[in-house]
N, CA and C atoms as a LAMMPS dump frame, in Angstrom:
ITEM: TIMESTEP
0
ITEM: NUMBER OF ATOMS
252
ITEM: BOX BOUNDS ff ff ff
-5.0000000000000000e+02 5.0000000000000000e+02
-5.0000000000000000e+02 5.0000000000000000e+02
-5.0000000000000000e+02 5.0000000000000000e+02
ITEM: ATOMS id mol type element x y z
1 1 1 N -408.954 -443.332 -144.314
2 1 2 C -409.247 -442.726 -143.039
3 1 3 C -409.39 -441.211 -143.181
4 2 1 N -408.582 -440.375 -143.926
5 2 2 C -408.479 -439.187 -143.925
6 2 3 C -409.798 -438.817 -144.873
7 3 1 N -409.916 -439.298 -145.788
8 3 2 C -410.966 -439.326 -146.716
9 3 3 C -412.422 -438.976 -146.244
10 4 1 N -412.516 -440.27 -144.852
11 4 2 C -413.901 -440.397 -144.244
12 4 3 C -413.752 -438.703 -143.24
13 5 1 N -413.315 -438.035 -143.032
14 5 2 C -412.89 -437.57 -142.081
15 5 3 C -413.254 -436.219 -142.656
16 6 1 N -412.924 -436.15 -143.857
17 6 2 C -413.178 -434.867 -144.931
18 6 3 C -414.929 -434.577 -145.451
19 7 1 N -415.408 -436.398 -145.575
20 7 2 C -416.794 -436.203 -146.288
21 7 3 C -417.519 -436.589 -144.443
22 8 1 N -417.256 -436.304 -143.705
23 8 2 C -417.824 -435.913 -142.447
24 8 3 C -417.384 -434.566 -142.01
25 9 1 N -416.499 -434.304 -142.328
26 9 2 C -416.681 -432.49 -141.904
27 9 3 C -417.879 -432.189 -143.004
28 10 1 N -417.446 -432.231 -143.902
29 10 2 C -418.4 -431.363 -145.581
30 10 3 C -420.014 -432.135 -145.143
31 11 1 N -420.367 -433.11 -144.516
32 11 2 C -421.441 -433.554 -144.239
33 11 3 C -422.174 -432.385 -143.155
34 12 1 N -421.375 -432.452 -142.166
35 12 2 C -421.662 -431.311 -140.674
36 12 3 C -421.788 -429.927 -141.238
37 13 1 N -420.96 -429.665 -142.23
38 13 2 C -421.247 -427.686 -142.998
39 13 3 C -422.122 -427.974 -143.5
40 14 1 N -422.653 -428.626 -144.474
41 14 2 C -423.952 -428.855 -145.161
42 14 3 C -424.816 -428.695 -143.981
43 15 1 N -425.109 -429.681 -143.018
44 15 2 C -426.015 -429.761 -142.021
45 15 3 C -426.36 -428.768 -141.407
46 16 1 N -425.294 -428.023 -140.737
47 16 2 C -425.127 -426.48 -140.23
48 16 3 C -425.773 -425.429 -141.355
49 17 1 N -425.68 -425.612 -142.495
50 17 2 C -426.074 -424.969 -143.213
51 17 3 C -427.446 -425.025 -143.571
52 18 1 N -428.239 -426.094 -143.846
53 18 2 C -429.293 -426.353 -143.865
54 18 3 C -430.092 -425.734 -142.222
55 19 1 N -429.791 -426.022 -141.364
56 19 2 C -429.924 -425.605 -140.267
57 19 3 C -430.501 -424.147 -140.213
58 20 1 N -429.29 -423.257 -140.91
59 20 2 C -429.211 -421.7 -140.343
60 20 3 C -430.186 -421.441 -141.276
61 21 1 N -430.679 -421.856 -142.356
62 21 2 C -431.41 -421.481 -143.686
63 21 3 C -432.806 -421.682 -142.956
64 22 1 N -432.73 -422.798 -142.283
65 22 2 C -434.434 -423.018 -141.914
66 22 3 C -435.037 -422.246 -141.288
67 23 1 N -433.547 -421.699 -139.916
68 23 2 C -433.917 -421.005 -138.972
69 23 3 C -434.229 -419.499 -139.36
70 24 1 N -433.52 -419.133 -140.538
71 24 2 C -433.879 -417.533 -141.012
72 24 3 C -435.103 -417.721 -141.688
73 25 1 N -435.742 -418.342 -142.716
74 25 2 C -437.281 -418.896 -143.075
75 25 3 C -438.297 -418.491 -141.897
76 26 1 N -438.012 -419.549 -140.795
77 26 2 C -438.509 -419.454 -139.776
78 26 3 C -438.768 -417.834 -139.379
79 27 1 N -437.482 -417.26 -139.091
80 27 2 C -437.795 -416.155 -138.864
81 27 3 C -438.664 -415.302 -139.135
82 28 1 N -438.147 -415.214 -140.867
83 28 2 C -439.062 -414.495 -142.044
84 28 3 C -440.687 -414.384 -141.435
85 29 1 N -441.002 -416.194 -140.846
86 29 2 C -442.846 -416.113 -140.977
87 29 3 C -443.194 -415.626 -139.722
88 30 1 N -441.956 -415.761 -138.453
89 30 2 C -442.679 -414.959 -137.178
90 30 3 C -442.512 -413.292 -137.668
91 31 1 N -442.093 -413.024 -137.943
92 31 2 C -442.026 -411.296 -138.081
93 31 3 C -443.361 -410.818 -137.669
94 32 1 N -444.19 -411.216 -138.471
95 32 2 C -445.602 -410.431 -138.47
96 32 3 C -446.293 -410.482 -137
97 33 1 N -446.134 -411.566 -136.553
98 33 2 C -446.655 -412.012 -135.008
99 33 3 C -445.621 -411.431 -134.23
100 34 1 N -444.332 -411.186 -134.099
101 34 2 C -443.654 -410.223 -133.37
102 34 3 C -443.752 -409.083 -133.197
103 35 1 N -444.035 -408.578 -134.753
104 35 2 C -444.345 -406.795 -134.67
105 35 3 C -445.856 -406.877 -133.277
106 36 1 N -446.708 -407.649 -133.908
107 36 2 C -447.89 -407.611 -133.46
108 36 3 C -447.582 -407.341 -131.73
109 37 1 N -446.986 -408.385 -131.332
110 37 2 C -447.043 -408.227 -130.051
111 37 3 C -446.207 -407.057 -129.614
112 38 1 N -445.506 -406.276 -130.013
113 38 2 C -444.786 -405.189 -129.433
114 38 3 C -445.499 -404.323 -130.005
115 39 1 N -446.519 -404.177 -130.758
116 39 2 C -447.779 -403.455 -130.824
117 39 3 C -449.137 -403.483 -129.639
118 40 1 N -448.764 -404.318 -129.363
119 40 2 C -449.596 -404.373 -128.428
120 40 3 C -449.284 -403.997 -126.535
121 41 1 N -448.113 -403.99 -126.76
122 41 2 C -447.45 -403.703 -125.759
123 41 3 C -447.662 -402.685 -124.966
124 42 1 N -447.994 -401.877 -123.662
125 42 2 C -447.817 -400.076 -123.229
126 42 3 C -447.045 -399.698 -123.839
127 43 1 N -447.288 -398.27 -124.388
128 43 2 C -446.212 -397.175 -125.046
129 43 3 C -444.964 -397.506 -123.714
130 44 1 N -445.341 -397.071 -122.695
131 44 2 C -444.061 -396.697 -121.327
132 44 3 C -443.364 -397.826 -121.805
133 45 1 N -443.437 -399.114 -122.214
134 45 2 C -442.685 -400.098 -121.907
135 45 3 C -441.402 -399.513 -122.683
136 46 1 N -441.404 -399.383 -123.682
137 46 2 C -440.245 -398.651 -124.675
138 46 3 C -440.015 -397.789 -124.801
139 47 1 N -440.595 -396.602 -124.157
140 47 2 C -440.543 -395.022 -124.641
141 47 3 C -439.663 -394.194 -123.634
142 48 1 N -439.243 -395.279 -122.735
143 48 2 C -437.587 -394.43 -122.683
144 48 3 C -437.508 -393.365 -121.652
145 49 1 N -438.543 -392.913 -121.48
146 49 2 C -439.049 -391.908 -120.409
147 49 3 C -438.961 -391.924 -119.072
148 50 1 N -438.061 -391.722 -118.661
149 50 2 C -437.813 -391.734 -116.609
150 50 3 C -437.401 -390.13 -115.926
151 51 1 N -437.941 -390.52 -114.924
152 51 2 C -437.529 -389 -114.318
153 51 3 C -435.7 -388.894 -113.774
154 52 1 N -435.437 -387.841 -114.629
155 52 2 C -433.846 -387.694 -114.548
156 52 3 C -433.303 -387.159 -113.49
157 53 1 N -434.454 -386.474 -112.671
158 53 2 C -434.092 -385.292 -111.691
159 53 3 C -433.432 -385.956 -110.481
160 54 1 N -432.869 -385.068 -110.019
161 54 2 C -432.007 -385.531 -108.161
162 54 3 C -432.554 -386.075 -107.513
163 55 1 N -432.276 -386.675 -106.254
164 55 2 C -433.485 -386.988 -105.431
165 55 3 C -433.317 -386.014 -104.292
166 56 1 N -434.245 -386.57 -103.242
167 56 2 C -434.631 -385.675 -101.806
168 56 3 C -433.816 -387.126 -100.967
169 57 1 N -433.049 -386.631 -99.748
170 57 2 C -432.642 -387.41 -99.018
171 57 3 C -433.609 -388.64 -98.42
172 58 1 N -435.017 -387.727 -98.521
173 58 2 C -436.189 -388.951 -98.134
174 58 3 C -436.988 -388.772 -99.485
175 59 1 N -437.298 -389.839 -99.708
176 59 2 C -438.366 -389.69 -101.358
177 59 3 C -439.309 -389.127 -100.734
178 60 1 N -440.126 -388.029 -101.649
179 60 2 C -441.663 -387.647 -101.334
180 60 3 C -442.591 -388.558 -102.089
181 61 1 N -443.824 -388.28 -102.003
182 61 2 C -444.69 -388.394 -102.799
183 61 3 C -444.58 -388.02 -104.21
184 62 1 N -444.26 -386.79 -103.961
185 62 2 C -444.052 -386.38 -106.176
186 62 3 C -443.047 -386.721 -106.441
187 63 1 N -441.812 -387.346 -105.603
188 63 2 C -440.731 -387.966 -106.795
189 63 3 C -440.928 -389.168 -106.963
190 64 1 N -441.618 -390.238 -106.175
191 64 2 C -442.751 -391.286 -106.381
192 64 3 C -443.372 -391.586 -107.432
193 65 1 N -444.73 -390.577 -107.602
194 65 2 C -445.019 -390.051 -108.77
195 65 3 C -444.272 -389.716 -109.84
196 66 1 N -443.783 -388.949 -109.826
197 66 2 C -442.945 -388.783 -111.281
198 66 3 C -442.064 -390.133 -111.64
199 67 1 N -441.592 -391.001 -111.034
200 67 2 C -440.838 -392.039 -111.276
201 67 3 C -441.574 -392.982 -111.945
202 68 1 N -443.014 -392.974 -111.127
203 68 2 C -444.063 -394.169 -111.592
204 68 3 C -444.494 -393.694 -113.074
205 69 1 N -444.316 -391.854 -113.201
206 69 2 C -445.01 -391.81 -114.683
207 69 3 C -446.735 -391.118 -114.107
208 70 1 N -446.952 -390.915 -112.837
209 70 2 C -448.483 -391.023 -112.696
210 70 3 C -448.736 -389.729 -111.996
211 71 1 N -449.43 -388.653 -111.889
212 71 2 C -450.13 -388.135 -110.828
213 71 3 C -449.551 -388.324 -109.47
214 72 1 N -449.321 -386.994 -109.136
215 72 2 C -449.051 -387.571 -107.17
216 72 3 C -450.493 -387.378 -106.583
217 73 1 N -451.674 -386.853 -107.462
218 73 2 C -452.641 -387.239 -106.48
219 73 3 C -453.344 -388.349 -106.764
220 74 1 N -452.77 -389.708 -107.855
221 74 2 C -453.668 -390.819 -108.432
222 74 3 C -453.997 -391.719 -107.614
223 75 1 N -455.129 -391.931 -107.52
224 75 2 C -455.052 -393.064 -106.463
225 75 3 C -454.751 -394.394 -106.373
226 76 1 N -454.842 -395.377 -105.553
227 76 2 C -454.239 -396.5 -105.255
228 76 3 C -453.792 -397.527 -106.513
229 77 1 N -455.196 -397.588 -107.087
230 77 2 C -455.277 -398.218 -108.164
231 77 3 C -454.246 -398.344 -109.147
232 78 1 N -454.305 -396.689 -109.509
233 78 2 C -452.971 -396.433 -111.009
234 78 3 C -452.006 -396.724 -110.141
235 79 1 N -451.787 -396.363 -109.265
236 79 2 C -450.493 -396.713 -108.364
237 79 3 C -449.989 -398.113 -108.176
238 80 1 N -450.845 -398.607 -108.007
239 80 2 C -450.002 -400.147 -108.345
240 80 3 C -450.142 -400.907 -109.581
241 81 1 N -450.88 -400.192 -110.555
242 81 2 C -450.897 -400.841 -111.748
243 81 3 C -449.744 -400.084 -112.304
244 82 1 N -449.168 -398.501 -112.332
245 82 2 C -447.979 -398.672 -112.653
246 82 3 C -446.364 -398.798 -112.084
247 83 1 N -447.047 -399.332 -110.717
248 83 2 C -445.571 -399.952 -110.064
249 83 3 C -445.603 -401.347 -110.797
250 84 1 N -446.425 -402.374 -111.733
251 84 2 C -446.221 -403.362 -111.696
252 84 3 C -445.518 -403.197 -113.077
C-alpha cells in the first residue's frame, strides 16, 4: 500500500514536470509573436506619460487636453480616438 502511494506521488512530479518543461518550450516559440505585437502597439500605451499637474475645481478644456495627450484646439475626431 505504501509502496503504490510513493510510485504515484514520483508518477505526478514527473508529470508536473514534464508539464512545466513543455510550457517554457512553448514559451520560448511565442516570444517572437509577443514582441511583435507590443511593437505594434501606440507608443502612449506604455510610455508612462500623464499630466501630473493639479486640477481646476471645474476641468477646462486644456486640462482635458493635456490628460488626453492632444491639442486643446484638436478636433472631435483626435478627441475621441484618444479618449478611447
Amino acid at each position: 500500500m505504501a509502496a503504490d502511494t510513493v510510485v504515484a506521488a514520483g508518477l505526478t512530479i514527473a508529470a508536473a514536470e514534464f508539464a512545466g518543461c513543455y510550457a517554457l518550450q512553448a514559451v520560448k516559440h511565442m516570444e517572437p509573436q509577443v514582441k511583435q505585437v507590443f511593437q505594434s502597439l501606440p507608443k502612449s500605451a506604455f510610455s508612462g506619460v500623464y499630466y501630473r499637474g493639479g486640477f481646476e475645481p471645474k476641468m477646462t478644456k486644456r486640462e482635458a487636453a493635456l490628460i488626453l495627450g492632444v491639442s486643446p484646439t484638436a478636433n472631435k475626431g483626435k478627441i475621441r480616438d484618444a479618449h478611447q
